[in-house]
C-alpha positions in Angstrom: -5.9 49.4 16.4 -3.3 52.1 17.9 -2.1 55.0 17.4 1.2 54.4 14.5 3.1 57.0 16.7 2.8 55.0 19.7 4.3 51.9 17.8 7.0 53.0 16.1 8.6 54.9 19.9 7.0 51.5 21.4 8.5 50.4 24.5 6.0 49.0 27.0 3.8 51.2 29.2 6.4 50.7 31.7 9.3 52.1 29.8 11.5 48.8 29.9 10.9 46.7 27.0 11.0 48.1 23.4 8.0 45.9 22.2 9.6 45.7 18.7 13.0 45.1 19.7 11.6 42.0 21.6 9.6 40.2 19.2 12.3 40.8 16.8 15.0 38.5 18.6 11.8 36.3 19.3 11.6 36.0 15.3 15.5 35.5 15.7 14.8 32.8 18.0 12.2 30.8 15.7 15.0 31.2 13.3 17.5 29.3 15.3 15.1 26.4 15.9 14.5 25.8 12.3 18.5 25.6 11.8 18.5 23.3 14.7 16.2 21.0 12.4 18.0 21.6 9.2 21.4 20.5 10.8 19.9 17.4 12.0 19.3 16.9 8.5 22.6 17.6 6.9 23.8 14.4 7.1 21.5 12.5 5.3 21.2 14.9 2.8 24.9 15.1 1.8 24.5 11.3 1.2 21.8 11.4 -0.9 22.6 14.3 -3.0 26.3 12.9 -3.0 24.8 10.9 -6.5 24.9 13.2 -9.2 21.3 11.6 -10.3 19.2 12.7 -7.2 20.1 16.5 -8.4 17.8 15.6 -11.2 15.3 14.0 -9.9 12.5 15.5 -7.5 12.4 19.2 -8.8 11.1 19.7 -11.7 8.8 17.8 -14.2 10.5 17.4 -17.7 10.5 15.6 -21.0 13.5 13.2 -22.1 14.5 11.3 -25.2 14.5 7.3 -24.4 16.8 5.0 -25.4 14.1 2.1 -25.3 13.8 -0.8 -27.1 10.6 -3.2 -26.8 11.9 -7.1 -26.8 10.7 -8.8 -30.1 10.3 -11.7 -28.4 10.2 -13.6 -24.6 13.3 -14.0 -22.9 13.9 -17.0 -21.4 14.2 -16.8 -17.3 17.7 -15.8 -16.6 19.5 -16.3 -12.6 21.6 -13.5 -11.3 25.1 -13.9 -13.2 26.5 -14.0 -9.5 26.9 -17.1 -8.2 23.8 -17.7 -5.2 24.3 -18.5 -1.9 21.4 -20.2 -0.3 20.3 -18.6 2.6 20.0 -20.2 6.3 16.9 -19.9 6.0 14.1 -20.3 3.0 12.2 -17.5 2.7 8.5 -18.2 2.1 6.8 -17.7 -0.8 9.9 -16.3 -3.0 8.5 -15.2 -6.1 9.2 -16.9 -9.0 7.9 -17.2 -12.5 8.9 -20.0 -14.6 8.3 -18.3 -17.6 7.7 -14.7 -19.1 5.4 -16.2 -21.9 2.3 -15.7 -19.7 2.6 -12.2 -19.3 4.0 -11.7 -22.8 0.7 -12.2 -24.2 -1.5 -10.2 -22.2 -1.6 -6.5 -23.9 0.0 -3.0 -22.5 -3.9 -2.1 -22.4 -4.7 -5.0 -20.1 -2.1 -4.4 -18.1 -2.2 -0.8 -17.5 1.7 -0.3 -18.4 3.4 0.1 -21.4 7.0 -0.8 -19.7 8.6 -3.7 -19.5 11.9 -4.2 -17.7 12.6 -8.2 -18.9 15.0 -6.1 -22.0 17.4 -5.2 -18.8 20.0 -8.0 -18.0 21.9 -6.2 -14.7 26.1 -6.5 -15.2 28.0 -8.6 -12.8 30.3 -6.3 -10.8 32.5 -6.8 -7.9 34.8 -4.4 -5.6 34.6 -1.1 -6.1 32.8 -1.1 -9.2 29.9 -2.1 -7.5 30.2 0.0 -4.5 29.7 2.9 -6.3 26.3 1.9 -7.9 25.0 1.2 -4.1 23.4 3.9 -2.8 24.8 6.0 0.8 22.6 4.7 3.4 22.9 7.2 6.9 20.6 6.0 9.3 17.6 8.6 10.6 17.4 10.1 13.9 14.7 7.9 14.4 16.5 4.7 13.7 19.6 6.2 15.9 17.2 6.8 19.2 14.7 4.4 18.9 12.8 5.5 22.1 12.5 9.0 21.6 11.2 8.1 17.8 9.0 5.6 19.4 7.7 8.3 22.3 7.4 10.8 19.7 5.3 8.5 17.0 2.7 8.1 19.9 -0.9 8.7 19.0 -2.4 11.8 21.5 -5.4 11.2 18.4 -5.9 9.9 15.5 -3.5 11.6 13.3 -1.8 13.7 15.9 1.2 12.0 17.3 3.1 13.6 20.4 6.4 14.6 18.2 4.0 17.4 16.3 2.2 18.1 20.1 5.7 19.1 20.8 6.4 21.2 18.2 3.4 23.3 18.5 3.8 23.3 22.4 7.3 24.9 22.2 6.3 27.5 19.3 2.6 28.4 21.9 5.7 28.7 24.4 8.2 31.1 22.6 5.1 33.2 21.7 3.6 33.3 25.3 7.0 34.8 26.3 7.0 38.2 24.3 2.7 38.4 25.6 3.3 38.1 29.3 6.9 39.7 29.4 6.2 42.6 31.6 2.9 42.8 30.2 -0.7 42.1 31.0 -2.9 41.6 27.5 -6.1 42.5 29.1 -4.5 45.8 29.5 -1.8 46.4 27.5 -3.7 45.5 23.9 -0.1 46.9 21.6 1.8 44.3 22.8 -0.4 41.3 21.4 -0.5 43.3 18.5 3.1 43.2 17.7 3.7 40.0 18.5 0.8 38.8 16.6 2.3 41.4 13.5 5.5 39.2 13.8 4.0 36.1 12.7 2.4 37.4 9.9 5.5 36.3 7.5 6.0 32.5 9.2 1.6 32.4 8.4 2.3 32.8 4.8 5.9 31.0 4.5 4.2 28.1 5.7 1.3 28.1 3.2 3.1 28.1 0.3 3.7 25.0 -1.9 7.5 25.8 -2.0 8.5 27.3 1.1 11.8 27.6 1.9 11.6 26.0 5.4 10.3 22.9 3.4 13.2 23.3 1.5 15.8 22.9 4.0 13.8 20.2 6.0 13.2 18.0 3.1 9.6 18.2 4.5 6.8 18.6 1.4 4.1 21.4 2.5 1.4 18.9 3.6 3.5 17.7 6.3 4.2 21.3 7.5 0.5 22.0 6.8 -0.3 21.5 10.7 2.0 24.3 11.8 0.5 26.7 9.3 -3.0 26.2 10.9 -1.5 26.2 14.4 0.2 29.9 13.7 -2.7 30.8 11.7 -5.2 30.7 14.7 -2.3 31.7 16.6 -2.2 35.0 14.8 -6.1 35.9 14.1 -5.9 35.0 18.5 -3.3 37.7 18.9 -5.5 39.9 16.6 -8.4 39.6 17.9 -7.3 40.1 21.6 -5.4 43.1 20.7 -8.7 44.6 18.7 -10.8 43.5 21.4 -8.7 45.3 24.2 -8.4 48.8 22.0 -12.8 48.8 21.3 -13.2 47.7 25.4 -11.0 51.5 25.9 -12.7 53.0 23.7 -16.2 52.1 24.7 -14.9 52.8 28.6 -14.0 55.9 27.8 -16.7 57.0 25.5 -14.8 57.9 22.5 -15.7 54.8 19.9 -17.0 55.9 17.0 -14.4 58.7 17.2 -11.2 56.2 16.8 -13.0 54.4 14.3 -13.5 57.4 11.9 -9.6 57.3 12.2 -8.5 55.8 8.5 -5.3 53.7 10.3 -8.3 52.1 12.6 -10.7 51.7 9.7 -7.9 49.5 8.0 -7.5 47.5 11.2 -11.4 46.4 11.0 -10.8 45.7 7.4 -7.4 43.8 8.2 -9.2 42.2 11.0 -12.7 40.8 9.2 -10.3 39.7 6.5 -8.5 37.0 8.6 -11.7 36.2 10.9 -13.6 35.2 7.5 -10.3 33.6 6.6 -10.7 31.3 9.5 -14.5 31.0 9.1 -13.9 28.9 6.3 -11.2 27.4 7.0 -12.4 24.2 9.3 -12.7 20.4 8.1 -16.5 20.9 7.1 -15.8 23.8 4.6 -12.4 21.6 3.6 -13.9 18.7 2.7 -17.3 19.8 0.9 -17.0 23.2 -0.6 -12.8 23.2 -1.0 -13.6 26.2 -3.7 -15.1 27.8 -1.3 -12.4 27.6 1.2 -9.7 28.1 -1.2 -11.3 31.4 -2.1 -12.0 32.8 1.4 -8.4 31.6 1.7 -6.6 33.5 -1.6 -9.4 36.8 -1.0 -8.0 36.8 3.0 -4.3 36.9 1.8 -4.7 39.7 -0.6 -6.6 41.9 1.3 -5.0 41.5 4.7 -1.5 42.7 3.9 -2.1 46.3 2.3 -5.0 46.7 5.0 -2.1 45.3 8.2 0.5 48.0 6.2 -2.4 51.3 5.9 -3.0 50.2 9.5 0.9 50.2 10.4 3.2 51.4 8.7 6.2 50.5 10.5 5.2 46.9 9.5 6.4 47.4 6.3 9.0 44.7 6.7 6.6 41.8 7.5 4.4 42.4 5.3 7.1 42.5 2.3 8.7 39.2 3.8 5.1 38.1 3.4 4.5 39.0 0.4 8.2 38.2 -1.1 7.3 34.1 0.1 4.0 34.5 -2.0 5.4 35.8 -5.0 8.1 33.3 -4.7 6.0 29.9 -4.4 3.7 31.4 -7.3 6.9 32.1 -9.8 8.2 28.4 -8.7 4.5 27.1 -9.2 5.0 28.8 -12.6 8.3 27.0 -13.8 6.9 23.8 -12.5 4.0 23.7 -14.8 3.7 22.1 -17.7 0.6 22.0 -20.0 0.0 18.2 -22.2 -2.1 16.1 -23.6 -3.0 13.0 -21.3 -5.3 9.7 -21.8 -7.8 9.3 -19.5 -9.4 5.5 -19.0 -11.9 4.3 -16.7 -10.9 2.0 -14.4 -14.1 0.5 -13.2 -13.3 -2.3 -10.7 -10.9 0.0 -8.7 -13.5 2.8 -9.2 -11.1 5.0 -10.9 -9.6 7.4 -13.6 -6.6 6.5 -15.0 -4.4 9.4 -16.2 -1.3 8.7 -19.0 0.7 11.6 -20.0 3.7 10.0 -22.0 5.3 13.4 -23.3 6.2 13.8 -19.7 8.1 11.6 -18.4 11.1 12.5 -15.9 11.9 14.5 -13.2 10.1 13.0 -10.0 11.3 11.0 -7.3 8.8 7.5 -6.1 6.3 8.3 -3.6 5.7 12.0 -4.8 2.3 14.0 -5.7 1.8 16.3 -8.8 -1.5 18.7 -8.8 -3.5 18.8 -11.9 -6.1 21.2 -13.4 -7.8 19.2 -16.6 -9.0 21.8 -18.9 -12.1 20.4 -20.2 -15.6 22.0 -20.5 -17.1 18.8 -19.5 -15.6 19.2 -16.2 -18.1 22.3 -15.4 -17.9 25.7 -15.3 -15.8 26.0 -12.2 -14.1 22.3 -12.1 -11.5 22.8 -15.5 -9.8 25.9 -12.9 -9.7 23.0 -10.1 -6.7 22.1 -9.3 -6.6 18.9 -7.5 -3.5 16.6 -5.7 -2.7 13.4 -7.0 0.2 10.3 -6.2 2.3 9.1 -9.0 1.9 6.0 -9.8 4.7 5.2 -12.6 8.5 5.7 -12.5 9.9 8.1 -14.4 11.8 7.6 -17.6 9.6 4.8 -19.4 7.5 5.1 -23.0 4.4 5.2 -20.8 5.5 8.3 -19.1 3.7 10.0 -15.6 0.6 8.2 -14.4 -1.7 9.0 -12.4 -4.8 7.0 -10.5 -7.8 9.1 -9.6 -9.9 7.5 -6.8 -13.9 8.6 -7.6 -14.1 10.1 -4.3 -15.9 13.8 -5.1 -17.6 16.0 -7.6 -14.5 17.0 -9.3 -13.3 13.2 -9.3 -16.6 12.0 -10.3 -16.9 14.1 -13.2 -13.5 13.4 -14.3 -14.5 9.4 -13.8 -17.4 10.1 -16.3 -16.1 11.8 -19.0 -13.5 8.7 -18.7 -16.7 6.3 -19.2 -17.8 8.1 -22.3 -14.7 7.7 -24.1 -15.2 6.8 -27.8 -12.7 3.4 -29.3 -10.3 4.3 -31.8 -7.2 5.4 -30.2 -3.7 4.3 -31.7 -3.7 0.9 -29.1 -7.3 0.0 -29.9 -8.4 0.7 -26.2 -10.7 3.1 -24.4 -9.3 6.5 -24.0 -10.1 10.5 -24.5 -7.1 12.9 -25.1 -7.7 15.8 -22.8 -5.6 18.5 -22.0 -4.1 19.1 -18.4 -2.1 21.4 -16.8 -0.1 19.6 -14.4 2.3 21.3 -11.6 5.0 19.7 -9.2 6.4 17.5 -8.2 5.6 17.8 -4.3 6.5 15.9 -1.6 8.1 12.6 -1.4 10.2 10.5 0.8 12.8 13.4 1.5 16.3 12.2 1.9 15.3 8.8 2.2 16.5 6.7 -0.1 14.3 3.5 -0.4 17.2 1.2 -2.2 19.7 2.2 0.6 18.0 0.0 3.1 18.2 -4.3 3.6 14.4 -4.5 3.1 11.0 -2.7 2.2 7.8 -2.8 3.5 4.7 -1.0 2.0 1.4 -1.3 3.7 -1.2 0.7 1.7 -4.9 0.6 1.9 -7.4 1.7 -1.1 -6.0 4.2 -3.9 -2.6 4.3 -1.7 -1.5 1.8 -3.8 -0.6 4.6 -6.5 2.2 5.2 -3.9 3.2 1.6 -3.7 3.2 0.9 -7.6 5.5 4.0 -8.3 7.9 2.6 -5.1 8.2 -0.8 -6.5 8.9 -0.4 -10.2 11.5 1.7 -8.8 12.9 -0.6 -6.7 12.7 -3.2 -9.1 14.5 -1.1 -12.0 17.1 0.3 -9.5 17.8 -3.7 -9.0 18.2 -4.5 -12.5 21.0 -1.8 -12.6 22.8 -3.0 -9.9 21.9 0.1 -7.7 19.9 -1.4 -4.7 20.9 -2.8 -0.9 17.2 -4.3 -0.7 16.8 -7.9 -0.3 13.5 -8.0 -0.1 10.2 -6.4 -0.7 7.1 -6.5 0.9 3.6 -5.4 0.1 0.3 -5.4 1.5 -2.4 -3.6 0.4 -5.8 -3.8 2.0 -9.1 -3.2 0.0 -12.6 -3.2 0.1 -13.5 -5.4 -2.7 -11.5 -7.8 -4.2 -12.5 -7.5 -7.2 -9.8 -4.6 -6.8 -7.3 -6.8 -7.8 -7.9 -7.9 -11.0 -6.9 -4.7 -13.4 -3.8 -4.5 -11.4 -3.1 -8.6 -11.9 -1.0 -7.7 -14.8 1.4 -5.1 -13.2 1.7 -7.4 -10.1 2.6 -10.2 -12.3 5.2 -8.0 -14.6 6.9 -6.9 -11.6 7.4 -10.1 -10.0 9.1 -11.8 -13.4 11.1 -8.5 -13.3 12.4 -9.0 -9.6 14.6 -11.5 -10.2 17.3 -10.4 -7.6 15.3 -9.4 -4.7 12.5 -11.9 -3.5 9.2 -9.3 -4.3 5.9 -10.8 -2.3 2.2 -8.7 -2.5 -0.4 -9.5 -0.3 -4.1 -8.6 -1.0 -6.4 -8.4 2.1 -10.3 -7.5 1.3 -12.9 -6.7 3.9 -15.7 -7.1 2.3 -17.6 -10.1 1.2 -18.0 -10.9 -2.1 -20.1 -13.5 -4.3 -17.2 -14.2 -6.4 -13.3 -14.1 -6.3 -10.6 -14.2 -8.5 -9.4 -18.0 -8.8 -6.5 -19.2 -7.3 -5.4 -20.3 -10.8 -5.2 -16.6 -12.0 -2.9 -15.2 -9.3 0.9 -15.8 -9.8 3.0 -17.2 -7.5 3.9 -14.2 -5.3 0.6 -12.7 -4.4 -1.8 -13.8 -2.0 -5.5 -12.3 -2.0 -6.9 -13.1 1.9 -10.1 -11.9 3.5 -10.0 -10.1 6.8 -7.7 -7.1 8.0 -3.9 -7.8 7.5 -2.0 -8.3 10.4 0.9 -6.1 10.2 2.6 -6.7 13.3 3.4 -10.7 11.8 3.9 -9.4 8.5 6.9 -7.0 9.8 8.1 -9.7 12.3 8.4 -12.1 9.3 10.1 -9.6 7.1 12.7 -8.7 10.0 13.8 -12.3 10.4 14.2 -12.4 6.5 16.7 -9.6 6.6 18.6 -10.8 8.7 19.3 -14.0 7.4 18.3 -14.2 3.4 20.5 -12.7 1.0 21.8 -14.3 -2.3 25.1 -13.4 -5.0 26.3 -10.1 -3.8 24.1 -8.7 -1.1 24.8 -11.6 1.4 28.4 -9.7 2.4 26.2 -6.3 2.3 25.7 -4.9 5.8 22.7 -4.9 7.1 21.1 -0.9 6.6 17.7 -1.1 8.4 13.7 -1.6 7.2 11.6 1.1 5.7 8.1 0.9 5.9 5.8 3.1 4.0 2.7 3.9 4.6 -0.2 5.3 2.4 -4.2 4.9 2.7 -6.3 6.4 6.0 -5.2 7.9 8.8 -6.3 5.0 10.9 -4.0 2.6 8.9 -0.9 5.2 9.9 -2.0 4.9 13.8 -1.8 1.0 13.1 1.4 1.3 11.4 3.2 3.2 13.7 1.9 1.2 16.5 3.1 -1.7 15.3 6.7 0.0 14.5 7.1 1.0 18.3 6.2 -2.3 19.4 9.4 -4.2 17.7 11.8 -5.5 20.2 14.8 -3.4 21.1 16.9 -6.1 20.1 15.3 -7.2 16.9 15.6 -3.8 16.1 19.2 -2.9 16.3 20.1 -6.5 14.6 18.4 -5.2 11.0 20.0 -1.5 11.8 17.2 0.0 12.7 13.2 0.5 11.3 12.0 3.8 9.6 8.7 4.9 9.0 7.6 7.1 5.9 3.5 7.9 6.3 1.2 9.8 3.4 -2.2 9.5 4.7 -5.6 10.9 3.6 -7.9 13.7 4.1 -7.3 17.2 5.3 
């Protein structure tokens, strides 16, 4: 709300600072921090992307031909073809099957995957020929300065550890510095303006699905999602100081409603109610039950903001087409990342779920990754076929039942989704319940980053609820990886926590496949339920390997047990492997990532350093 004359010859009221100049080399500035960041990442991601495969994997969602043939008939148990060594000490509870005949005759419909790996016999190799399957490990930051990852993993609140307090302290910091230079808001209303005019294209950058500082952080855009709220309110602040202080002169002076009959200050209202309605609707409550409602005010506030912050100023011309070059970007990227097939969707009624199979598509994401899906059905409502809603993979790419997906009943959308599930008529090709819809599915998002799960000495998942989807795609790519003779892990852990344990039981089968397909790395899943239940799933039914207990897990013993494991169990060729550090992931409720990372920081500095180090990797739920 100024005169465009006065900001384009803007220095301050003083004469000394060129307002423009200085918010410019503060934009500079923000610049050099982010390429700070990025370096610190270079190293990891030259070892990852130093396999030809991880160029094809993570990007973009594709179809491939596979070379896949089902076995005609059991194979017998088979011992790695390198001679064992027995380790120091026994492991507890190494899983073992005795025979593949049990699983062999329960169906691909009973147990929710199509893909069996026991067709895969892994070729001895030695020397170099092995090395070169192994995948580069290069430990994180975190692993390399425990105590600073351990300060920075501290909880201020739930959710909110210190390292992002940090982040957003310093960014409040380099902004207060262009406000105050020389310059008192209350009186000098421009200068917030400009400065809040700067950080119109980092607002936008930042809300994009593929943003380029995502990019080159290896960071997904929900993890970044807390510094686009944080500049947000920063900016519609800025804005509405700088508005405020213009209409307080005006009013002093007597001349209001003649500045607002100017068009450039009409614009600035316009500009101004367009990002205050934007924030309106943006809080948790609007988040979580009217997301339409939000994402509307949200894509209405973006449009009209930038022609009304460009009719207002001119002279921002260059913002507001760095603005509006990000958004055009991320949509022509959403674009190419879309594909449109046919999927099966099942009800899964003990997990309280919708199970999604789209076999046509079948390769191009990375383990622990999330696709968003619109389903483009009528019986979804009149507004839920345009929703498009996030959702963890839950299969590993390249097998005949191609990308999964496990829809927790959590909502309207997921509820309706869960019902037209229920009313599915019999008759499809495997003689099971299904309904063919169609779905538009975008992605892959997010992910691990650099971090490659099969670089590390062992693996620890602790998931609660429908995180398991993240667990499931992580282990069957572990296990596969194995079987190819591509994978440092010596050991895998799971715990998942659940309400109910009738949870278990549809996921029985895939907990039992995967153990008889671990043959080289000791794979153990335990269960925990917390609620009570008139009836649990016999002891007989539950392969050796998985343990269903009743209470919260306790995941401070389960990591301490796992550490000692890695340091002294390893058998044929990974006993002379080096030891390359623990990753745990995390998936479920925020609280569960507070535990987690609790539990992380509290590991001895000692026991820490003798397995190389322990890495974190958190998805949690909610908004």
């Amino acid at each position: 709300m100024s005169d465009p004359t006065t900001l384009e010859t803007s220095s301050d009221s003083s004469g000394s600072v060129n307002a423009l100049g200085l918010v410019f080399h503060v934009d500079i500035f923000l610049l050099a921090v982010a390429a700070v960041f990025t370096l610190a990442t270079l190293p990891r991601a030259f070892a990852r992307l130093s396999r030809s495969i991880e160029w094809r994997r993570g990007h973009i969602l594709r179809s491939t031909r596979l070379d896949y043939r089902r076995p005609r008939r059991p194979l017998p148990p088979r011992s790695p073809p390198t001679p064992a060594k027995k380790p120091t000490t026994k492991p507890p509870e190494e899983p073992h099957v005795a025979s593949s005949s049990g699983h062999d005759a329960i169906t691909s419909e009973e147990s929710h995957t199509y893909v069996s790996h026991t067709n895969l016999i892994r070729r001895p190799s030695t020397g170099k020929a092995a090395a070169k399957l192994l995948p580069p490990h290069v430990r994180a930051w975190s692993a390399v300065l425990p105590p600073v990852a351990n300060l920075l993993r501290y909880r201020l609140d739930s959710g909110f550890p210190l390292g992002q307090a940090l982040v957003l302290g310093l960014y409040s910091a380099i902004l207060v510095y262009p406000v105050f230079l020389k310059s008192d808001p209350f009186t000098d209303p421009l200068r917030t303006g400009i400065v809040a005019m700067s950080q119109i294209p980092l607002v936008y950058i930042l809300g994009t699905k593929n943003n380029l500082l995502g990019m080159f952080l290896a960071m997904g855009y929900e993890k970044l999602n807390y510094v686009h709220r944080y500049a947000g309110m920063m900016l519609i602040l800025l804005s509405n100081v700088h508005a405020i202080g213009y209409i307080y002169e005006w009013v002093f002076e007597g001349k209001l409603s003649v500045y607002l009959k100017e068009p450039s200050n009409k614009w600035a209202l316009v500009a101004l109610v367009a990002i205050d309605t934007l924030y309106l609707f943006s809080n948790s409550f609007w988040r979580r039950k009217a997301y339409n409602v939000f994402f509307g005010s949200h894509i209405i506030g973006f449009i009209v903001f930038l022609p009304a912050v460009y009719a207002h100023q001119p002279v921002v011309l260059h913002y507001v087409l760095a603005a509006t070059g990000a958004y055009g970007l991320d949509h022509i990227l959403r674009l190419l990342k879309t594909r449109l097939f046919h999927g099966r969707i099942r009800p899964m009624p003990d997990l309280s779920m919708t199970r999604i199979e789209i076999p046509e598509l079948n390769s191009g994401w990375r383990a622990g990754q999330h696709v968003r899906i619109r389903v483009l059905s009528s019986a979804m409502g009149w507004i839920g076929w345009a929703e498009v809603h996030p959702f963890t993979i839950a299969s590993v790419a390249k097998t005949p039942e191609g990308l999964v997906l496990m829809c927790k009943n959590a909502g309207g959308w997921t509820k309706k989704l869960y019902e037209m599930a229920k009313v599915a008529g019999y008759g499809s090709e495997d003689g099971g319940i299904s309904r063919s819809v169609l779905i538009m599915v975008e992605g892959p998002y997010g992910g691990p980053g650099h971090s490659v799960f099969a670089s590390y000495s062992a693996a620890v998942f602790v998931v609660g609820g429908s995180g398991i989807t993240f667990a499931l795609s992580a282990l069957q790519d572990l296990v596969r990886v194995d079987l190819e003779g591509a994978s440092r892990v010596k050991l895998i852990e799971l715990v998942w926590s659940v309400q109910d344990p009738s949870s278990l039981t549809p996921l029985l089968p895939q907990f039992t496949a995967l153990l008889q397909q671990s043959v080289y790395t000791p794979l153990h899943i335990s269960v925990h339920y917390t609620r009570a239940a008139d009836t649990l799933p016999s002891k007989a039914s539950l392969p050796p390997g998985v343990t269903l207990t009743a209470g919260r897990p306790r995941i401070g013993k389960v990591l301490d047990a796992v550490l000692q494991r890695t340091m002294s169990y390893g058998s044929g060729v990974k006993a002379a492997m080096s030891i390359t550090g623990v990753i745990v992931g995390v998936c479920g409720p925020v609280g569960l990532g507070d535990e987690v990372a609790q539990v992380v920081s509290s590991v001895d500095a000692s026991r820490r350093w003798a397995v190389g180090g322990i890495e974190m990797h958190e998805e949690t739920f909610g908004w």
